[in-house]
C-alpha positions in Angstrom: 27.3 12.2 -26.2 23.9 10.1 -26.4 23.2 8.2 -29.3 19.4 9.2 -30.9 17.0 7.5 -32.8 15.5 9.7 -34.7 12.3 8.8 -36.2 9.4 10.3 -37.8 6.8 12.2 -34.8 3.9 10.4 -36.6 5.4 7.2 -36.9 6.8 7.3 -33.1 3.0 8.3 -31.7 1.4 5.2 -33.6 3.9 3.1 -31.7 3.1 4.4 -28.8 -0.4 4.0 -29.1 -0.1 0.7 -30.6 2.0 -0.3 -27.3 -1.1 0.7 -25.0 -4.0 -1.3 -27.1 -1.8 -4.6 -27.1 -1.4 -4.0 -23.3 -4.9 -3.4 -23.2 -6.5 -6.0 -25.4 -4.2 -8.6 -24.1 -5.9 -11.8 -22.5 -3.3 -13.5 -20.0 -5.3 -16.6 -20.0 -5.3 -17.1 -23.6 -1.9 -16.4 -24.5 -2.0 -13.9 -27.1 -3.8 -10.9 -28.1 -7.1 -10.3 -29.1 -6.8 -8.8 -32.6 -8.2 -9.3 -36.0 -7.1 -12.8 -37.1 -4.9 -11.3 -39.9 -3.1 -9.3 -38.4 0.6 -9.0 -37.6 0.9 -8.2 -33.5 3.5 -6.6 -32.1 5.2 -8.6 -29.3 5.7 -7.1 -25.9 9.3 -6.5 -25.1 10.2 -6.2 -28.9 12.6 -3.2 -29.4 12.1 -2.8 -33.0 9.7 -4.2 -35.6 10.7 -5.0 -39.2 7.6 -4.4 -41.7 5.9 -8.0 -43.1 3.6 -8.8 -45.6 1.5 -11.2 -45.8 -0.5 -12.9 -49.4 -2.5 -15.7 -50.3 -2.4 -18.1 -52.9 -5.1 -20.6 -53.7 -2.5 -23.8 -51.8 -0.3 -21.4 -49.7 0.5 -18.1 -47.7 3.2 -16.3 -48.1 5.3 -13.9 -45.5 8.0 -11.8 -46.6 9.7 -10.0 -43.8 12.5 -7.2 -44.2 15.6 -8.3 -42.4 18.5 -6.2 -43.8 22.0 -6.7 -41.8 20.8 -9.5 -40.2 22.6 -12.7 -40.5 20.5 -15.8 -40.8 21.9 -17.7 -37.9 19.8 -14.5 -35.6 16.5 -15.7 -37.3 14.4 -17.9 -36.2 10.7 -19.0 -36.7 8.0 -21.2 -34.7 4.8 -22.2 -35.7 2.1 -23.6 -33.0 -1.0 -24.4 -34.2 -1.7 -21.3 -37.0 -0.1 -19.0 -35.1 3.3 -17.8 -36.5 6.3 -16.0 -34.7 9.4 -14.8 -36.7 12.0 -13.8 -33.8 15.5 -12.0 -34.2 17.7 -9.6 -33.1 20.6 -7.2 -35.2 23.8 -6.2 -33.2 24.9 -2.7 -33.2 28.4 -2.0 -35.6 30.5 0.6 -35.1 31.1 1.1 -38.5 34.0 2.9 -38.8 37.5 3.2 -36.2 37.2 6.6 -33.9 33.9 7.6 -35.2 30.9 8.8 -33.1 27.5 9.1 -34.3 25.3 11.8 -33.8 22.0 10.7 -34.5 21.3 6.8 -35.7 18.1 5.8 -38.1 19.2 2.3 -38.3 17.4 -0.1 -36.2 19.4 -2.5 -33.5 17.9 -5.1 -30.9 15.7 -7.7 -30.8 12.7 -8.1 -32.6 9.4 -10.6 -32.5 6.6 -10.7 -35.2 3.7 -12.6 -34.9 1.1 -13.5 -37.3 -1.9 -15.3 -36.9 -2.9 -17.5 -39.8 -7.1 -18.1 -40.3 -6.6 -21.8 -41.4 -4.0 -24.8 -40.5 -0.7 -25.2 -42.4 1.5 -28.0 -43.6 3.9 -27.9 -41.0 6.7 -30.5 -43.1 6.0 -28.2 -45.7 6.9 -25.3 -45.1 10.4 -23.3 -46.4 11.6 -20.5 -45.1 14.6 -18.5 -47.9 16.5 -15.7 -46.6 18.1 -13.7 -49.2 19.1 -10.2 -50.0 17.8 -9.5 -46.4 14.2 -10.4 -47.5 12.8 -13.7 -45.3 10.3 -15.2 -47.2 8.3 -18.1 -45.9 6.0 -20.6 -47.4 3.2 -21.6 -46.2 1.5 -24.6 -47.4 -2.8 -24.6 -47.0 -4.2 -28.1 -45.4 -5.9 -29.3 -47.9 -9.8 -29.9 -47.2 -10.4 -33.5 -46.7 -12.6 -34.3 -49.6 -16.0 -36.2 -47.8 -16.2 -39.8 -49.1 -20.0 -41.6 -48.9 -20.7 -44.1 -47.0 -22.2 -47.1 -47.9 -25.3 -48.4 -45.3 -25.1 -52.0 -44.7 
Protein backbone atom coordinates (compact mmCIF):
# COMPACT_ATOMS: atom_id res chain seq x y z
CA UNK A 1 0.00 0.00 0.00
CA UNK A 2 1.29 3.69 -0.90
CA UNK A 3 1.92 5.98 1.73
CA UNK A 4 -0.30 9.52 1.18
CA UNK A 5 0.18 12.88 2.10
CA UNK A 6 -2.69 14.21 2.62
CA UNK A 7 -2.99 17.90 2.64
CA UNK A 8 -5.49 20.53 2.38
CA UNK A 9 -6.62 21.12 -1.84
CA UNK A 10 -6.17 24.85 -1.21
CA UNK A 11 -3.04 24.66 0.50
CA UNK A 12 -1.56 22.01 -2.15
CA UNK A 13 -2.71 24.41 -5.35
CA UNK A 14 -0.72 27.49 -3.69
CA UNK A 15 2.27 25.31 -3.74
CA UNK A 16 1.94 24.53 -6.90
CA UNK A 17 1.57 27.84 -8.10
CA UNK A 18 4.12 29.11 -5.97
CA UNK A 19 6.55 26.37 -7.56
CA UNK A 20 5.90 27.89 -11.22
CA UNK A 21 6.45 31.83 -10.23
CA UNK A 22 9.88 30.91 -8.49
CA UNK A 23 10.70 28.97 -11.69
CA UNK A 24 9.58 31.79 -13.48
CA UNK A 25 10.94 34.87 -11.78
CA UNK A 26 14.15 33.16 -11.21
CA UNK A 27 17.33 35.06 -12.62
CA UNK A 28 20.27 32.31 -13.26
CA UNK A 29 22.78 35.04 -13.41
CA UNK A 30 22.04 36.54 -10.23
CA UNK A 31 21.63 33.70 -8.07
CA UNK A 32 18.45 34.03 -6.40
CA UNK A 33 15.03 34.94 -7.08
CA UNK A 34 13.55 38.11 -7.78
CA UNK A 35 11.03 38.71 -5.00
CA UNK A 36 10.00 41.32 -2.61
CA UNK A 37 13.05 41.84 -0.33
CA UNK A 38 11.12 40.48 2.74
CA UNK A 39 10.11 37.72 1.78
CA UNK A 40 10.82 34.10 2.73
CA UNK A 41 11.53 32.08 -0.96
CA UNK A 42 11.00 28.77 -1.36
CA UNK A 43 14.16 26.90 -2.54
CA UNK A 44 14.00 24.66 -5.57
CA UNK A 45 14.43 21.02 -4.76
CA UNK A 46 12.97 21.57 -1.18
CA UNK A 47 10.41 18.75 -0.30
CA UNK A 48 8.74 20.47 2.48
CA UNK A 49 8.72 23.90 3.94
CA UNK A 50 8.41 24.66 7.65
CA UNK A 51 6.45 28.08 8.28
CA UNK A 52 8.97 31.25 9.52
CA UNK A 53 8.43 34.41 10.90
CA UNK A 54 10.17 37.04 10.70
CA UNK A 55 10.18 40.65 13.22
CA UNK A 56 12.06 43.69 13.78
CA UNK A 57 13.41 45.31 16.57
CA UNK A 58 15.04 48.70 16.64
CA UNK A 59 19.04 46.78 16.96
CA UNK A 60 17.97 43.27 15.52
CA UNK A 61 15.75 40.86 13.44
CA UNK A 62 14.39 38.08 14.58
CA UNK A 63 13.52 34.49 12.80
CA UNK A 64 11.65 31.88 14.42
CA UNK A 65 11.28 28.75 12.36
CA UNK A 66 9.09 25.66 13.27
CA UNK A 67 11.20 22.62 13.40
CA UNK A 68 9.39 19.98 15.45
CA UNK A 69 11.18 16.29 15.37
CA UNK A 70 14.04 17.63 14.13
CA UNK A 71 17.22 17.13 15.90
CA UNK A 72 19.58 20.07 16.01
CA UNK A 73 22.58 18.28 14.59
CA UNK A 74 20.07 18.34 10.92
CA UNK A 75 19.96 22.16 11.17
CA UNK A 76 22.00 24.26 9.70
CA UNK A 77 22.17 28.04 8.76
CA UNK A 78 24.45 30.37 6.33
CA UNK A 79 24.43 33.81 6.00
CA UNK A 80 26.16 35.65 2.75
CA UNK A 81 25.88 39.01 2.60
CA UNK A 82 21.91 39.68 3.95
CA UNK A 83 20.76 36.88 2.50
CA UNK A 84 19.82 34.10 5.01
CA UNK A 85 19.27 30.18 4.34
CA UNK A 86 18.09 27.95 7.22
CA UNK A 87 18.62 24.28 5.68
CA UNK A 88 17.40 20.74 7.20
CA UNK A 89 16.01 17.70 6.65
CA UNK A 90 13.58 15.20 9.16
CA UNK A 91 13.93 11.32 8.64
CA UNK A 92 10.95 9.32 8.34
CA UNK A 93 10.10 6.93 11.83
CA UNK A 94 8.25 4.10 11.83
CA UNK A 95 6.69 4.70 14.84
CA UNK A 96 5.46 1.69 15.99
CA UNK A 97 6.73 -2.45 15.29
CA UNK A 98 4.35 -4.14 12.37
CA UNK A 99 2.38 -0.97 11.80
CA UNK A 100 1.39 0.43 8.32
CA UNK A 101 0.11 3.76 7.75
CA UNK A 102 -2.58 4.63 5.77
CA UNK A 103 -2.42 8.14 5.16
CA UNK A 104 0.71 10.38 6.73
CA UNK A 105 0.22 14.39 7.61
CA UNK A 106 3.51 14.63 9.08
CA UNK A 107 6.10 16.11 7.01
CA UNK A 108 9.65 14.16 6.13
CA UNK A 109 12.66 15.33 3.81
CA UNK A 110 14.65 17.99 3.35
CA UNK A 111 13.93 21.37 3.63
CA UNK A 112 15.61 25.00 2.65
CA UNK A 113 14.32 28.50 3.68
CA UNK A 114 15.68 31.51 2.59
CA UNK A 115 15.16 34.95 3.65
CA UNK A 116 16.43 38.02 2.38
CA UNK A 117 17.28 40.68 4.93
CA UNK A 118 16.87 44.71 3.66
CA UNK A 119 20.01 45.84 5.63
CA UNK A 120 23.54 44.08 6.78
CA UNK A 121 23.87 42.09 9.97
CA UNK A 122 26.46 41.46 12.60
CA UNK A 123 27.72 38.39 11.40
CA UNK A 124 29.85 37.54 15.10
CA UNK A 125 26.79 38.43 16.49
CA UNK A 126 24.40 36.45 15.79
CA UNK A 127 22.75 33.25 17.96
CA UNK A 128 20.81 30.91 16.76
CA UNK A 129 18.58 28.70 19.99
CA UNK A 130 16.82 25.63 19.15
CA UNK A 131 14.37 24.66 21.67
CA UNK A 132 10.99 22.99 21.98
CA UNK A 133 11.43 22.58 18.13
CA UNK A 134 11.23 26.33 17.65
CA UNK A 135 14.73 27.81 15.85
CA UNK A 136 15.05 31.14 16.77
CA UNK A 137 17.76 33.31 15.38
CA UNK A 138 19.15 36.71 16.21
CA UNK A 139 19.95 39.00 14.15
CA UNK A 140 22.01 41.82 15.08
CA UNK A 141 21.40 45.42 12.85
CA UNK A 142 24.88 47.12 11.68
CA UNK A 143 24.87 49.94 13.28
CA UNK A 144 24.98 53.30 11.06
CA UNK A 145 28.32 54.73 11.23
CA UNK A 146 27.66 58.03 12.91
CA UNK A 147 29.38 60.89 10.23
CA UNK A 148 32.21 62.67 12.15
CA UNK A 149 33.25 66.47 10.66
CA UNK A 150 36.09 67.13 9.24
CA UNK A 151 38.34 69.74 10.07
CA UNK A 152 39.79 71.84 6.72
CA UNK A 153 43.38 72.57 7.17
Amino acid sequence: MKVATLTPTVGKMRDEIDRVFDRFFTAPFLGEPLAFPLEPMREYGAEWMPVLDLAETPKEYVIRLEAPGIHKENLDINLTGNVLRITGHKEAVQEGKGETYLYREREVGKFARTVKLPVLVEEGKIDAVYQDGILTIRLPKVEAAVAKKILIK
